[in-house]
N, C-alpha and C positions, 0 to 999 in steps of 0.2 A: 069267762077267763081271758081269752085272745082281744074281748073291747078292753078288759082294764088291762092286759100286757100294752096293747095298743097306746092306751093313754097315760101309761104310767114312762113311757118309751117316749112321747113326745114330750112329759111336763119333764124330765130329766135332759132331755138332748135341747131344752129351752132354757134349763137352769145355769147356774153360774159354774165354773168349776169348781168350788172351794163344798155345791152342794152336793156332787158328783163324788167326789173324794168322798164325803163325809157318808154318801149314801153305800160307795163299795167296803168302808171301812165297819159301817153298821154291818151288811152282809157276811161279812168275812169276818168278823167276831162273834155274830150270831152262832152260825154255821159251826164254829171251832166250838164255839160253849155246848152248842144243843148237840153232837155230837160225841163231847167226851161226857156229858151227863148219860148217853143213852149206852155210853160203855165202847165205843168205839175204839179203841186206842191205837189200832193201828190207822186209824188217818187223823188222826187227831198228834199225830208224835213230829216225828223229821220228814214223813211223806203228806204233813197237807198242804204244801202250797204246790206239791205236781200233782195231787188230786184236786185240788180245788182248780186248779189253771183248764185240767184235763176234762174239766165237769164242763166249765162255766163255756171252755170254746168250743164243746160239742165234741171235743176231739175223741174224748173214752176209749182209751185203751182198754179198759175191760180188767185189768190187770188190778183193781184198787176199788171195791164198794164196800159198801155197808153189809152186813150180815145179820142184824136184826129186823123184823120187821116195822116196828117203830121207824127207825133208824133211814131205813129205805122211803117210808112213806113221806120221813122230811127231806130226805134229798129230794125228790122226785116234788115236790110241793112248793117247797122253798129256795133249795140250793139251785135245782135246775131251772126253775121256773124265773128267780131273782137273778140268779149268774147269767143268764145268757138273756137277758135285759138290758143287763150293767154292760154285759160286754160288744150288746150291738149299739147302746148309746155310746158309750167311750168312742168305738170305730167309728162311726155316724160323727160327730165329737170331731173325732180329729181329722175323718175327710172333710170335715165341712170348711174347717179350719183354713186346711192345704188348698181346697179349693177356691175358697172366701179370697185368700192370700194371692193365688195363681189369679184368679182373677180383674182384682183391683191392679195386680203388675200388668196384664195387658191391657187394663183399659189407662192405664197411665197415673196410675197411683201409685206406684211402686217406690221403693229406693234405690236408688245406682250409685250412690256415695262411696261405693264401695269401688268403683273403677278408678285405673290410673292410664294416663295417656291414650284418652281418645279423643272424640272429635263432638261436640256439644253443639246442634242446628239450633239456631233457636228461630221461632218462628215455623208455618207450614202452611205450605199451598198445594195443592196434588201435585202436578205438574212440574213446575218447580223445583218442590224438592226431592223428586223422583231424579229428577234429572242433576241436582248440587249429588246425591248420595251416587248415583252415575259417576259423576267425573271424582269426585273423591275414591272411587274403587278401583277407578282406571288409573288415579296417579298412581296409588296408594300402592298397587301392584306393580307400576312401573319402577318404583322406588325400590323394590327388591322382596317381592311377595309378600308385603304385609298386608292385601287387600281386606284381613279376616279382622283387622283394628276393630274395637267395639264404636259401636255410634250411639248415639242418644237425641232425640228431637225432642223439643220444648214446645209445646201447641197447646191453642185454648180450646181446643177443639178434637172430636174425632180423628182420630189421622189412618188411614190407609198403607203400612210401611211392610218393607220386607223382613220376613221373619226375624232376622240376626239386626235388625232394630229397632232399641228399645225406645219406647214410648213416655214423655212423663207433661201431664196434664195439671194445667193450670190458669188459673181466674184470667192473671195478668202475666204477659212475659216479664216484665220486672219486677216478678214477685221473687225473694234472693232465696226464700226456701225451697221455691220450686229449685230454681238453680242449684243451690246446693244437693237436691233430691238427683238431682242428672249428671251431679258427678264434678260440677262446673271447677271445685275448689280445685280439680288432681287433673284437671283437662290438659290434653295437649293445644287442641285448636278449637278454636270458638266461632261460631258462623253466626251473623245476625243479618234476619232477612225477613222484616217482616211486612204488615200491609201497607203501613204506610212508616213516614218518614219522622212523625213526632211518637211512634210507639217504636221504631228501630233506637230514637236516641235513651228513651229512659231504658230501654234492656240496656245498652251501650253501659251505662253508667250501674245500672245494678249489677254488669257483668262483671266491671270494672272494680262495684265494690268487694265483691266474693272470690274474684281471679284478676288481679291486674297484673300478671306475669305472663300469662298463656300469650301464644301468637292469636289476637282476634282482628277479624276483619268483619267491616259491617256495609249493606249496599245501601244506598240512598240516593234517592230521584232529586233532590237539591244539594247544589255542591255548598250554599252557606250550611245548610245543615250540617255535613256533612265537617265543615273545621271547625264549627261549635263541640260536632262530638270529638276532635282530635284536640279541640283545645281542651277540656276536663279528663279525658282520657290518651294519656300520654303514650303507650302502647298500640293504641289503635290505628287501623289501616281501615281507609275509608275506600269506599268503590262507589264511582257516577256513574252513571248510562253515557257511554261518549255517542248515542245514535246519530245528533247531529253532525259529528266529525267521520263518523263512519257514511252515510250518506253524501257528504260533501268527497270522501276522498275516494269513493267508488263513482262519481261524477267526472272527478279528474280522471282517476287509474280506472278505467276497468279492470274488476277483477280484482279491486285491492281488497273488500267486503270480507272475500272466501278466504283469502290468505290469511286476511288478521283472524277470521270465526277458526281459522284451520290451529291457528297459533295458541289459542288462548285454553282447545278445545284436547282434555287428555283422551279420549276416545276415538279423535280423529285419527287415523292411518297414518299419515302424510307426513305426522308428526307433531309437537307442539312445544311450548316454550318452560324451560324448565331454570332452576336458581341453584347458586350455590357456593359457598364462600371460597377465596383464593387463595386459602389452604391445602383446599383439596384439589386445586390442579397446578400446584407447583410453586405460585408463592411462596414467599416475593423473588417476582419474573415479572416479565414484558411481556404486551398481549398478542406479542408474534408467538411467543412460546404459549402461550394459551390456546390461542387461534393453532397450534400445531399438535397441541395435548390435545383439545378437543375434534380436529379432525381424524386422530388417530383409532378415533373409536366412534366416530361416523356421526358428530356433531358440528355446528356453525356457531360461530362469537357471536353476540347479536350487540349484547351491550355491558357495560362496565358502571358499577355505580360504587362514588366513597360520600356517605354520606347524604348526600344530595339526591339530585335530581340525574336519573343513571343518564351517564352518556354513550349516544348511539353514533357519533361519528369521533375515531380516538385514531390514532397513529399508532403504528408496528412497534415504536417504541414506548407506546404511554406505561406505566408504572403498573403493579398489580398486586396490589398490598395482599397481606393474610387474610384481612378484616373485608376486603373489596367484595361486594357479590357482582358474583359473574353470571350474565345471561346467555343462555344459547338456546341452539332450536336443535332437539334431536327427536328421534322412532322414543325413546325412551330415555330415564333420568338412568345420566352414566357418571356423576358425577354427586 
């Protein structure tokens, strides 16, 4: 008897759902028929689905059996033997399910469609992205405790990430389903960073076609590359390695290297370089009254940008529109 429970418990917990139903529904009409033929009538009436539920989970109150013998020897045969079958395949069933499910979300199958306003990696390198999800924590916290944002990484690959981010795995990063799958349509911010610089352009443009709203910024080792992708993607903010002008200006200045890594860097002490539009510091005003807003809460003007290419040297009276982003270098975003 315990081989064929055995195996009757694997070909059911193998079968489809629709055979599972079919098979608790044969039991539970059995049960109710062979019962009231044997004269049962008190579990056969308004008390058999809390004696049958009471039977089948082992639970037996004690309170509800059979009283013929017949009767007993088909519970004990049938009902007990089939019920609590039915009921560890079901549970087997639906852990396996939850598990199955839990599973495939952290290896990066999952769906994240369901988030709104967060921040979409695409791309993964250990190191790397260890350290982009770093400075995104640090801003993200400097900007007024929101460091808990959801994240989402897009990788062909295994990724190694910290718990509170989600993982979603894919052939190709310009695949738009994967993107979609990590949320990309409802993003706030979009990272592209990936190994090289002809697979950062086609995300560029898959991203572009799933979300061309979001603020996306993408890096790229060549700067032609780099206005091909701003030229099809109108939104986008491209980023070059400036290593050569960093080397050349730490040749001139000593010590310019640690200043610009210090500025650029949300985790650094010292401080770092933060934005933000000239509405929210008194616009439209002059950037002596800027330069006076922002020292007043322990910031530096750095630079002023309409449109263009920001400018870093402006006069006490240059202009300071609503629309103008304003740069400065503060401990934290106070603006």
């Amino acid at each position: 008897m315990p081989i064929i429970l055995r195996r009757l418990v694997i070909a059911t917990i193998e079968a489809h759902g629709w055979v599972m139903t079919l098979a608790a529904a044969v039991h539970i009409g059995v049960t109710w028929l062979v019962l009231r033929l044997l004269g049962e009538t008190a579990l056969t009436g308004e008390a058999f689905g809390y004696y049958y539920l009471t039977t089948v989970t082992t639970v037996g109150y004690g309170d509800l059996s059979p009283e013929g013998t017949a009767a007993r020897w088909f519970a004990g045969l049938w009902l007990m033997v089939g019920g609590i079958a039915l009921f560890t395949t079901v549970l087997a069933k639906v852990l396996g399910t939850v598990s199955a499910a839990w599973r495939r979300r952290m290896e990066g199958y999952g769906d994240h469609g369901q988030l709104e306003g967060h921040t979409v990696l695409i791309g993964y390198e250990p190191g790397r992205t260890k350290r982009l999800i770093a400075e995104l924590r640090a801003d993200d916290g400097a900007a007024g405790g929101t460091d808990d944002a959801e994240m989402v990484v897009v990788s062909t690959s295994e990724a190694k990430l910290p718990e509170d981010v989600r993982l979603v795995r894919t052939e190709r990063l310009a695949d738009t389903d994967a993107l979609k799958r990590a949320g990309l349509e409802s993003a706030d911010r979009i990272i592209i960073y990936a190994d090289s610089d002809d697979v950062t352009l086609a995300a560029c443009l898959a991203s572009a076609a799933v979300n061309g709203e979001a603020h996306t910024v993408a890096y790229f080792k060549d700067g032609d590359t780099a206005a091909l992708a701003r030229h099809h993607c109108p939104h986008l903010e491209t980023v070059t390695s400036p290593s050569e002008e960093l080397v050349v200006r730490a040749a001139r200045d000593p010590g310019a290297s640690a200043v610009l890594m210090a500025l650029v860097s949300a985790t650094d002490e010292a401080g770092a370089l933060y934005s933000t539009k000239g509405e929210r510091v008194g616009a439209p005003t002059t950037a002596a009254r800027v330069t006076d807003f922002l020292r007043d809460k322990g910031a530096t003007l750095l630079a002023l940008q309409d449109g263009g290419a920001p400018a870093l040297c402006f006069g006490p009276e240059q202009d300071v529109a609503v629309d103008t982003v304003v740069f400065y270098v503060a401990r934290s975003r106070v603006a």
